[in-house]
C-alpha positions in Angstrom: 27.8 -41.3 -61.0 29.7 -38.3 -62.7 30.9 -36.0 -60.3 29.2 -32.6 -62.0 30.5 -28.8 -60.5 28.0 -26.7 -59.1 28.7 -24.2 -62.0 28.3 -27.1 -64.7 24.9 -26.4 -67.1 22.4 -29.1 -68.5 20.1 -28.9 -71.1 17.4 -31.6 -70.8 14.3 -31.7 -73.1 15.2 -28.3 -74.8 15.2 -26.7 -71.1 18.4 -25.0 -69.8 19.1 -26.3 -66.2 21.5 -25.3 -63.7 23.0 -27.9 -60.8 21.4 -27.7 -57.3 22.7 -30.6 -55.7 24.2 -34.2 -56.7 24.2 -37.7 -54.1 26.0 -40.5 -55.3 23.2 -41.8 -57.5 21.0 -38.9 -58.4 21.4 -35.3 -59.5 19.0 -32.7 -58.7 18.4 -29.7 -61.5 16.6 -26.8 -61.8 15.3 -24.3 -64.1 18.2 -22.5 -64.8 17.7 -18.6 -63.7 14.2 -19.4 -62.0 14.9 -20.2 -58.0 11.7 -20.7 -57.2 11.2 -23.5 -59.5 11.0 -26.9 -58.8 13.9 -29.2 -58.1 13.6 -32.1 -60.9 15.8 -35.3 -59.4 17.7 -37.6 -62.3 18.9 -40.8 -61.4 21.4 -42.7 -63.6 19.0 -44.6 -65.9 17.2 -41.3 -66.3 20.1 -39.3 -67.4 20.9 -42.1 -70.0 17.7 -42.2 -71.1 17.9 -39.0 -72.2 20.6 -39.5 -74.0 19.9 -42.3 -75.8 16.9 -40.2 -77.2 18.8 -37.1 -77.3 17.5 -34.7 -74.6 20.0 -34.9 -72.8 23.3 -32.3 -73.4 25.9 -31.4 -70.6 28.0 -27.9 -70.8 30.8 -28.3 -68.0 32.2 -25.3 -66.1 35.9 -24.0 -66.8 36.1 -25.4 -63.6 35.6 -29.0 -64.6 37.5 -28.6 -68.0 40.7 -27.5 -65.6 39.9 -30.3 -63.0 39.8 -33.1 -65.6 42.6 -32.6 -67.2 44.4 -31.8 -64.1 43.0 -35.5 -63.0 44.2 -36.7 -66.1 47.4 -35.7 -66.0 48.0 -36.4 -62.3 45.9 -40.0 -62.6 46.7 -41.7 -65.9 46.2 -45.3 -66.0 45.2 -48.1 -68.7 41.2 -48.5 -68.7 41.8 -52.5 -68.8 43.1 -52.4 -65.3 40.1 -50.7 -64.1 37.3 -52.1 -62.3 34.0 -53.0 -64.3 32.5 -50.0 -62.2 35.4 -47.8 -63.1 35.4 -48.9 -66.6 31.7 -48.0 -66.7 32.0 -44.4 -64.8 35.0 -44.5 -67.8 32.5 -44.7 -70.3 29.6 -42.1 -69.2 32.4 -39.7 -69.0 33.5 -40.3 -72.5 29.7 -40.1 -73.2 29.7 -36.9 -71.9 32.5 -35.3 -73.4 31.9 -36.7 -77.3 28.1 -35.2 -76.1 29.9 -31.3 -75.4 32.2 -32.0 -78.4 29.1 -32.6 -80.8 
């Protein structure tokens, strides 16, 4: 799964969300500006769920802009030497990015 920052905002379902907590297969949002509100977990298949039907829109930090192209820089490398599970990671970033570019 994507590697999100702590500062990095969602917006799922029309509801602004802020990061609490990521594992390697689920991130965990919440209400954004509400502490005391629940913790909703997203798997992978959940996150592109929502974005297949459009709920789903990712506003990364400063912080991850820099990082990335930092990465990007340091890291470059074809795609088509990549592992199928790199090439897929790959892709949900790209996903991600056209998503914030919309």
């Amino acid at each position: 799964m994507f590697q999100y920052h702590p500062s990095d905002m969602f917006c799922v379902n029309s509801n602004r969300m802020s990061f609490v907590r990521q594992t390697s297969d689920t991130l965990f949002l919440r209400a954004e500006g509400e502490p005391s509100a629940p913790v909703e977990a997203f798997d992978l298949a959940a996150i592109n769920a929502l974005r297949r039907s459009n709920q789903w829109r990712y506003y990364p930090s400063l912080e991850t802009q820099n990082l990335k192209l930092r990465l990007s820089k340091e890291q470059g490398f074809a795609l088509s030497n990549a592992s199928q599970k790199d090439r897929e990671k790959a892709s949900f970033i790209f996903m991600e990015i056209m998503a914030v570019r919309e």
